[in-house]
C-alpha positions as CSV (number, residue, x, y, z in Angstrom):
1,X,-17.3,8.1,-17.2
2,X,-19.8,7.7,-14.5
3,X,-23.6,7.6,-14.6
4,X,-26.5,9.8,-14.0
5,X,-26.9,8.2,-10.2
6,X,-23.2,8.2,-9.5
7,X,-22.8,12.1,-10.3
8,X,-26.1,12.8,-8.4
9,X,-24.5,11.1,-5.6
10,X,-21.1,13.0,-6.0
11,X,-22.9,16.4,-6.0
12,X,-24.1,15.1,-2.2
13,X,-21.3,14.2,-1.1
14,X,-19.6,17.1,-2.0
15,X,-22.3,18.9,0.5
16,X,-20.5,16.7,3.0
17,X,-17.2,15.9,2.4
18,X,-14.2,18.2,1.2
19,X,-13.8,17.5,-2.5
20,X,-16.9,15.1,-2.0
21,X,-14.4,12.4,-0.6
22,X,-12.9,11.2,2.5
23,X,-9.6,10.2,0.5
24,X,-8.2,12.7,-1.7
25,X,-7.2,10.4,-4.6
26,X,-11.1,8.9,-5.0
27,X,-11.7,12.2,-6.0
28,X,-10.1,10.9,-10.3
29,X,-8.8,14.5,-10.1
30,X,-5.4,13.6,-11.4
31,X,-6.9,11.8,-14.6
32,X,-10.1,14.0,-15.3
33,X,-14.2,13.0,-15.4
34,X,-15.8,12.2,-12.0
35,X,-15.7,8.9,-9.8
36,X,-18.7,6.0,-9.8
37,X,-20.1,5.1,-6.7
38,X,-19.5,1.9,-5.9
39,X,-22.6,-0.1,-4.8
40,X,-21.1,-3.9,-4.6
41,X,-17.9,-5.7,-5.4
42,X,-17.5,-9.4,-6.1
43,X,-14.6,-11.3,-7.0
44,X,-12.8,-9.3,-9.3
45,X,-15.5,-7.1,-10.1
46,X,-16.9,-3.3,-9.3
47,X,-20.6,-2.9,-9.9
48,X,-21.2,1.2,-9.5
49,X,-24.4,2.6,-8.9
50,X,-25.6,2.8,-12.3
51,X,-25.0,-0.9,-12.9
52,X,-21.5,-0.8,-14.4
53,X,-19.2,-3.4,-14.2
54,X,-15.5,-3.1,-13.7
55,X,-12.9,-5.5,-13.5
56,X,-11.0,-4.0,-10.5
57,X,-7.2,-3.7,-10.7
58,X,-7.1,-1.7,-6.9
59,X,-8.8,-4.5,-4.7
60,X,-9.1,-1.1,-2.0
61,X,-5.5,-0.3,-2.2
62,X,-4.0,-3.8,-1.8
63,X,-5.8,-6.1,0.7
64,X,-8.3,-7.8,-1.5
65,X,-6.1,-10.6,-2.5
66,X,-8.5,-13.1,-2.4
67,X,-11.0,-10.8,-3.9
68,X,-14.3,-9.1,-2.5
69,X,-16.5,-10.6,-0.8
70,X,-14.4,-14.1,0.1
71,X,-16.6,-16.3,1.1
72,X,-14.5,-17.2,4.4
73,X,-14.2,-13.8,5.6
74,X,-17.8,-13.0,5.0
75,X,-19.0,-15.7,6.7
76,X,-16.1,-15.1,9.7
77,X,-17.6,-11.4,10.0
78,X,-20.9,-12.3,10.7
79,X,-20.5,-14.6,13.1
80,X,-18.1,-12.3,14.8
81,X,-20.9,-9.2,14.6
82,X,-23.8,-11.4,16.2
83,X,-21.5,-11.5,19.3
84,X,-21.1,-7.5,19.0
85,X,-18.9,-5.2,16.7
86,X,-16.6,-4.0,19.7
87,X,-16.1,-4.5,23.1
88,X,-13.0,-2.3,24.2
89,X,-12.0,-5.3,25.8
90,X,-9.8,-8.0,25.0
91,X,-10.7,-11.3,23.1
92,X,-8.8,-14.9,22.4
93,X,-9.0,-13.9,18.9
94,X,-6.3,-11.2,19.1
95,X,-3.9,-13.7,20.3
96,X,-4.9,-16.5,17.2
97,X,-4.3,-13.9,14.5
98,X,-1.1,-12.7,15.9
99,X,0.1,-16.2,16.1
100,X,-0.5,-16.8,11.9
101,X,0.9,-13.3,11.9
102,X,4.1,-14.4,13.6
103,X,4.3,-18.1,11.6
104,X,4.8,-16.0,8.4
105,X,7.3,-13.1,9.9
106,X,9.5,-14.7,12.4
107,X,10.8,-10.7,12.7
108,X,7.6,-9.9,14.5
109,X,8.5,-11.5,18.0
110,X,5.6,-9.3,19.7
111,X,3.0,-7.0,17.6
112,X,0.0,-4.6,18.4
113,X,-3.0,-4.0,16.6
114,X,-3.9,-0.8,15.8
115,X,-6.7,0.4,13.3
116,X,-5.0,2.0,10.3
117,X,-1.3,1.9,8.7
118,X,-0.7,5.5,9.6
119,X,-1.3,4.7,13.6
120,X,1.2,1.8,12.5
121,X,3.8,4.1,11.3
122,X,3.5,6.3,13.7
123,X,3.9,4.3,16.5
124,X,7.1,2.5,15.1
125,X,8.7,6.0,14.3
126,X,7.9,6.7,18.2
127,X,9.0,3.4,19.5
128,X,12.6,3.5,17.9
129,X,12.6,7.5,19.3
130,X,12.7,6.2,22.4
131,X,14.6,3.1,22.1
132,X,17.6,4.9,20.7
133,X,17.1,8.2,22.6
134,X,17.3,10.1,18.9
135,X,14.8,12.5,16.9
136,X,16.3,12.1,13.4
137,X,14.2,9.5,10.9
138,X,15.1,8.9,7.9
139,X,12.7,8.3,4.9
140,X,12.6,8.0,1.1
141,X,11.3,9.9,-1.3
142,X,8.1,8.9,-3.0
143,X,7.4,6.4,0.0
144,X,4.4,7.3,1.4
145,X,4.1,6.4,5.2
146,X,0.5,8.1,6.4
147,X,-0.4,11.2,6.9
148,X,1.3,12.2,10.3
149,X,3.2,15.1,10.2
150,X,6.7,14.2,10.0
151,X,6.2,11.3,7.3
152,X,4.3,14.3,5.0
153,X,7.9,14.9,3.3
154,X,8.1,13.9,-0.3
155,X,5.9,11.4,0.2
156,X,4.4,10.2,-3.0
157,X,1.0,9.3,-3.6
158,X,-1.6,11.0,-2.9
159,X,0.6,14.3,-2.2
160,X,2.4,13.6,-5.6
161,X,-0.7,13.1,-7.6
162,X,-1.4,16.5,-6.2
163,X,1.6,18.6,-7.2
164,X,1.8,18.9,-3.4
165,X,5.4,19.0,-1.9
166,X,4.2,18.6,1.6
167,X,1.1,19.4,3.9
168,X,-0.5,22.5,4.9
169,X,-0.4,22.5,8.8
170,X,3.0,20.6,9.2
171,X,5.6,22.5,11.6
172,X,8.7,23.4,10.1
173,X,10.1,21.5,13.3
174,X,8.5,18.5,13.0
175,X,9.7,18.2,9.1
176,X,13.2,19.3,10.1
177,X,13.4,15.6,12.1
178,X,12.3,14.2,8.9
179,X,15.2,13.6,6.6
180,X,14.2,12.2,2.4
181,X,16.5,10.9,0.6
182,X,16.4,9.0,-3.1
183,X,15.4,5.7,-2.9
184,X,17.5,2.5,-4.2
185,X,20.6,4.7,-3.6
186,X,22.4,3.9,-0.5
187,X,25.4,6.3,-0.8
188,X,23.0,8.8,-0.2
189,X,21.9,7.3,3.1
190,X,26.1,7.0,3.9
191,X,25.8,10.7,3.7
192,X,22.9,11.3,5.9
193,X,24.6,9.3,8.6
194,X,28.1,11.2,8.4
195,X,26.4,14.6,7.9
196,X,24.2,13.3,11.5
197,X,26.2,11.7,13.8
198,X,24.4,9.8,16.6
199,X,20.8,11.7,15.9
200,X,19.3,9.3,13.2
201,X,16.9,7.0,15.4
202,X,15.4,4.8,12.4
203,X,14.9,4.2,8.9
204,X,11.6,3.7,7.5
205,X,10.8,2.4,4.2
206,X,8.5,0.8,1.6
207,X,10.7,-2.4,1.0
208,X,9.3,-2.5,-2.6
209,X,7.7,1.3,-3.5
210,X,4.1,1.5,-4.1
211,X,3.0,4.9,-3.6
212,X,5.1,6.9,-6.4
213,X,4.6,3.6,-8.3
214,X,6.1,0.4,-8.0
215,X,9.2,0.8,-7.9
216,X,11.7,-2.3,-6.8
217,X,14.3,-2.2,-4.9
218,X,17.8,-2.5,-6.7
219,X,20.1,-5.9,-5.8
220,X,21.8,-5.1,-2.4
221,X,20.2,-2.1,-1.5
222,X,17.9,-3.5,1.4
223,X,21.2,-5.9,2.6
224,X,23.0,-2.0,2.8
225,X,20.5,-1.0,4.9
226,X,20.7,-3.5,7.0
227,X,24.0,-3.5,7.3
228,X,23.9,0.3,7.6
229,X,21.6,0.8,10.3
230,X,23.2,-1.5,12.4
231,X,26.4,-0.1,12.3
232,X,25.1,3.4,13.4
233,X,22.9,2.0,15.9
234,X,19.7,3.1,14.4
235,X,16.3,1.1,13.9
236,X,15.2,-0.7,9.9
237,X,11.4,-0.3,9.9
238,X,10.2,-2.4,6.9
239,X,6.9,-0.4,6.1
240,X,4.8,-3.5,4.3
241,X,1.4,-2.1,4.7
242,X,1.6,-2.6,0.9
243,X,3.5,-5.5,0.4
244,X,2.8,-7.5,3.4
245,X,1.2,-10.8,2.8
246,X,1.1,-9.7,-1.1
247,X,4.2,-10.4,-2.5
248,X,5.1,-13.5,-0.6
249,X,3.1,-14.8,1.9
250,X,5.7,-13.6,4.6
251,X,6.2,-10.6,2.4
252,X,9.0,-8.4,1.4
253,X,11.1,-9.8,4.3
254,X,10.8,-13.2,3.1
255,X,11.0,-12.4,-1.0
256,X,14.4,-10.5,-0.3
257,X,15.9,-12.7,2.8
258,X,15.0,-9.1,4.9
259,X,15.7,-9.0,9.1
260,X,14.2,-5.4,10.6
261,X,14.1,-4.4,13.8
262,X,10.3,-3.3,13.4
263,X,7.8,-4.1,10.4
264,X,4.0,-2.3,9.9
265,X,1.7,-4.4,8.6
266,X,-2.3,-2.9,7.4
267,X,-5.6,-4.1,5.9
268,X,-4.5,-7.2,4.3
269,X,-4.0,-8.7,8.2
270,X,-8.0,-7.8,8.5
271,X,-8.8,-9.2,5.4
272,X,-9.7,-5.2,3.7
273,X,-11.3,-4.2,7.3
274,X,-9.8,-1.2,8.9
275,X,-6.8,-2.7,10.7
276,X,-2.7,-2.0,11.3
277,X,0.1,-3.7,13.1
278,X,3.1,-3.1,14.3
279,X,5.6,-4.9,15.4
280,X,9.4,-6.3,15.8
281,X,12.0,-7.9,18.5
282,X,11.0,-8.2,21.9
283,X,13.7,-5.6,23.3
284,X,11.7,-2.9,21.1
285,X,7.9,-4.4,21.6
286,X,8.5,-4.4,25.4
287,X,9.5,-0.5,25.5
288,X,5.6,-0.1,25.0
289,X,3.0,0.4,27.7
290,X,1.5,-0.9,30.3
291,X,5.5,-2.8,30.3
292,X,7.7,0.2,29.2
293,X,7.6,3.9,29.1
294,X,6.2,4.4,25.5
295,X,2.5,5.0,25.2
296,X,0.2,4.0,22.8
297,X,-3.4,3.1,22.6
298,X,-6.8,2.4,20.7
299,X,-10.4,1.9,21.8
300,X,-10.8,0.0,18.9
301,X,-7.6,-2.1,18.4
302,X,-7.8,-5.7,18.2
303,X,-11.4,-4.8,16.7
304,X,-13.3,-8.6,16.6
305,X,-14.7,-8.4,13.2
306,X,-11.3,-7.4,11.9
307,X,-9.5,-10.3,14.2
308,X,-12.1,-12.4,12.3
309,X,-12.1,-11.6,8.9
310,X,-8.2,-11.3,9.3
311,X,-8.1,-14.9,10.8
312,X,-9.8,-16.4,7.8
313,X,-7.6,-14.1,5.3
314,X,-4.8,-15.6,6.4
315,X,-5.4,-18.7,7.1
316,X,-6.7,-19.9,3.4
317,X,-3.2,-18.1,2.6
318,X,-1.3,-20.4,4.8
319,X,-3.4,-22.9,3.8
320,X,-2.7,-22.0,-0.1
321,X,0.4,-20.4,-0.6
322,X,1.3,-23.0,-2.9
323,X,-1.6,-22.4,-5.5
324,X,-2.1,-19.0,-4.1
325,X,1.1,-17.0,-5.4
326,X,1.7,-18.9,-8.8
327,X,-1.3,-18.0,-9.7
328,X,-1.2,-14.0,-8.7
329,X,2.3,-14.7,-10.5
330,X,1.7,-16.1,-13.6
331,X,-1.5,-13.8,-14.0
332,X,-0.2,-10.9,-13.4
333,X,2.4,-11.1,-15.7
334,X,0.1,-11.9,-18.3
335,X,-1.5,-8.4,-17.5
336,X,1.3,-6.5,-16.7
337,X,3.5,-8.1,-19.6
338,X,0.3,-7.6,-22.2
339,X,-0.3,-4.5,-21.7
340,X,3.0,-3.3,-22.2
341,X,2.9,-4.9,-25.5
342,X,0.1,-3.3,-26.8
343,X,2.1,0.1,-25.6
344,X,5.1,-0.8,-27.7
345,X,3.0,-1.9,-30.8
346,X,1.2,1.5,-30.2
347,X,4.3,3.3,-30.0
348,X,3.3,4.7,-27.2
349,X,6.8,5.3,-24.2
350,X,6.0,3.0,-21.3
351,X,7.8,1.8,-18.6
352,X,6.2,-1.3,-16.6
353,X,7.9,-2.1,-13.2
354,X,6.3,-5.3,-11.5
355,X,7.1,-7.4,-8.3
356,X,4.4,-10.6,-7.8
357,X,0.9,-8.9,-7.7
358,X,1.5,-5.5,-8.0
359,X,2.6,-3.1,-10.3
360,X,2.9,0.3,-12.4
361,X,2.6,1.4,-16.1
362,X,4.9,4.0,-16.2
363,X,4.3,6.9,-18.9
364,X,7.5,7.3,-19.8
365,X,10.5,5.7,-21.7
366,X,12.3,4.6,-18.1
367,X,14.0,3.2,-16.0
368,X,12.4,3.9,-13.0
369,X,14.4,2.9,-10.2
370,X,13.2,6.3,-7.7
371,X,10.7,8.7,-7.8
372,X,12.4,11.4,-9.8
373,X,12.2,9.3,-12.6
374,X,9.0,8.0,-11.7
375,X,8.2,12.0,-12.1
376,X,8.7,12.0,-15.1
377,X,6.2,10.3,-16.7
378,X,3.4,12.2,-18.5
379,X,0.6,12.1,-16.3
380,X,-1.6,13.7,-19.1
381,X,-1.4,10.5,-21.2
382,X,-2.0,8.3,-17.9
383,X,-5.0,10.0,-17.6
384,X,-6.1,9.9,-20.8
385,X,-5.3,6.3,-20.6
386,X,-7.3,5.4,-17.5
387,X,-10.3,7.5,-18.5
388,X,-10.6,5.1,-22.0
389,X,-9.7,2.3,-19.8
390,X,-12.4,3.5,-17.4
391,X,-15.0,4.0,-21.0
392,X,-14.2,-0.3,-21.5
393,X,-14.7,-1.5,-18.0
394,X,-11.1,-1.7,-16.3
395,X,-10.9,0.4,-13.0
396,X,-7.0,1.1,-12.3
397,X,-5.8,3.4,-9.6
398,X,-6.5,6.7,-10.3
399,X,-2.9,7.9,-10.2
400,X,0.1,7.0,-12.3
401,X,1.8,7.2,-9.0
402,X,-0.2,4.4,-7.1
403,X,0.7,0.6,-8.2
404,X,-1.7,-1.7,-9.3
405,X,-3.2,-5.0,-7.9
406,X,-5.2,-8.5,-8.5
407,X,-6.4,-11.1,-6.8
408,X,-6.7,-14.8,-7.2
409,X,-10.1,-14.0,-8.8
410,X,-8.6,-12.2,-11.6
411,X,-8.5,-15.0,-14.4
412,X,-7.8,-15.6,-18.2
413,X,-11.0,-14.0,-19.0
414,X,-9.8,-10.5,-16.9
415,X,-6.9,-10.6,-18.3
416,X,-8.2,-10.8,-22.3
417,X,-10.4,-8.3,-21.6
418,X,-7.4,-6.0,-20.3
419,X,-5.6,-6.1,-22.6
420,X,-8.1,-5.7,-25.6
421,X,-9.2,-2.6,-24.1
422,X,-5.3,-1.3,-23.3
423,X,-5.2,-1.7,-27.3
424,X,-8.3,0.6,-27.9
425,X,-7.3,2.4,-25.1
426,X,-3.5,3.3,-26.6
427,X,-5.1,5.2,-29.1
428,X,-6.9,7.7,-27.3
429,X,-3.6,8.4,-25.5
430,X,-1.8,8.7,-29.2
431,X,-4.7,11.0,-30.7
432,X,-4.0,14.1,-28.7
């Protein structure tokens, strides 16, 4: 799968780096051979070390919507790095990517910048401990949140890919505050309310599932939330580090007619550059220091080449939403919708779940409407699949539990080439 230069350079890493990686699922251990190294990306494109090409259907876990290397943000970044890459200090810049920020999620009345989605989840899950005097969260299984301890609890992903039901190193009394229930099956949540009366401080979720999968959410299951979690006096956080900015340009909020009391938000807002937000109403935001009692901090928040390359992300968004998400609509569809054809001529089980730009080729006859039936799907033909895949050119997330994603520089040629080698590609998963 990869070349001579890439393996040489996996056998140093692997001097380095646990598993050779700094993120578990880079490591293609779920689907077999080793990973390229990536040199350069462009557009739609992965060039490894070895001078492969791949058209890239991960765009770094979501944020490269416009594709690599947009011109704006390049150009934004640079400018941004001749004034210095950090100053600890706080800039106008900050302040004129929150306001696009706000324009597009009216929930978001005040927000902070942090540098990662887990720092974002974390920091909501503390803010609505303290707001509603409760330890209690409730989460949903397959929705993967970070890696802090108490959101390591069925939590899809990475630790599904794995086998892994948990984390090594996670106190049995921090996971005991952590309560997982099915997704897309509020009866369940009902339950977890009676069964707690008065501890539950929030509910945290993936408003559309993208780490055990893409997985929707059924019609009036977010509205029961809503409703739900306002009744018992407990927090909605609206985890969109995936979706946000991706599936409408105010996101999962504005594609299901959503209100939360706080929303994350992650590399998307930094146009792919380390970055996280948080944020939600004012009665919430203000609980947070130096104004309330609730601590949080990071030398590198608001980081400057972030602010800028998020600034011109967004922006040519705003700018563009009206060619921007017919276009990640209608060609994703094409994708998603050929492939799965190729499946069924094949004869080959497949589910395909897709909302907008991303989505998930499940191996197995479906539905899948939560992650026990997202598990399954037979994760030996997925890999099988995305190692012939791999053979043709097309890069898709290592994991049958990760969704898939394009960008506006994905086109009619991509998409031809996709699904031609799917068709090849069906047949290595048939000849067992």
């Amino acid at each position: 799968m990869s070349g001579p230069r890439s393996q040489a350079l996996q056998q140093r890493a692997e001097r380095f780096f646990p598993g050779g990686v700094n993120s578990p699922v880079r490591a293609f251990k779920a689907v077999g051979g080793s990973p390229p190294f990536i040199e350069r990306a462009e557009g739609a494109w992965l060039i490894d070390a070895d001078g492969n090409r791949y058209i890239d259907y991960f765009g770094s876990w979501g944020p490269m919507i416009l594709g690599h290397a947009f011109p704006e943000a390049v150009d934004a970044i640079e400018i941004a790095g001749r004034n210095s890459a950090s100053f600890g200090a706080s800039t106008a810049a900050e302040a004129d990517l929150a306001e696009r920020i706000v324009a597009c999620y009216p929930a978001m009345e005040k927000m902070r910048f942090v540098s990662s989605g887990t720092e974002a989840t974390m920091s909501a899950i503390r803010l609505a401990r303290a707001a509603t005097g409760r330890k209690n969260i409730v989460k949903f299984e397959g929705c993967y949140h970070g890696h802090a301890d108490g959101l390591l609890v069925k939590a899809g992903s990475g630790v599904a890919t794995f086998g892994i039901p948990g984390s090594a190193g996670v106190p049995e009394e921090i996971a005991h505050l952590t309560l997982a229930l099915p997704f897309n099956n509020l009866a369940a949540v009902e339950m977890a309310f009676a069964a707690h009366p008065g501890d539950i401080a929030a509910v945290i979720l993936e408003p559309i599932v993208g780490n055990a999968g893409c997985i929707p959410p059924t019609p009036g299951y977010l509205d029961g939330l809503r409703a739900l979690t306002k009744q018992e006096g407990a927090l909605l956080i609206v985890d969109e580090v995936m979706t946000g900015f991706r599936v409408a340009l105010g996101g999962a909020l504005e594609l299901y007619g959503l209100d939360a009391d706080l929303v994350t938000l992650g590399k998307i807002v930094g146009g792919g550059l380390p970055v996280g937000v948080f944020g939600g109403k004012l009665r919430f935001m203000d609980l947070l220091a130096p104004s309330g009692p609730v601590y949080q901090a990071g030398t590198l928040s608001g980081n400057p080449l972030a602010m800028a390359a998020g600034i011109a992300t967004i922006r040519y968004l705003q700018e563009h939403a009206g060619d921007v998400y017919p276009q990640l609509e209608s060609t994703t569809k094409a994708v998603a919708e050929g492939v799965a054809a190729e499946a069924a001529r094949a004869g080959v089980p497949l589910a395909m779940n897709r909302v907008g730009s991303m989505w998930t080729w499940f191996f197995t006859a479906g539905p899948v409407t939560n992650y026990a039936q997202a598990a399954k799907s037979d994760t030996a033909a997925f890999g099988r699949f995305h190692r012939a895949m791999m053979e043709q050119g097309v890069w898709l997330p290592p994991s049958q539990f990760e969704a898939a994603f394009l960008g506006t520089e994905h086109g009619e040629a991509e998409v031809e080439k996709t699904i031609a080698a799917a068709r090849r590609a069906f047949q290595a998963v048939r000849n067992v």
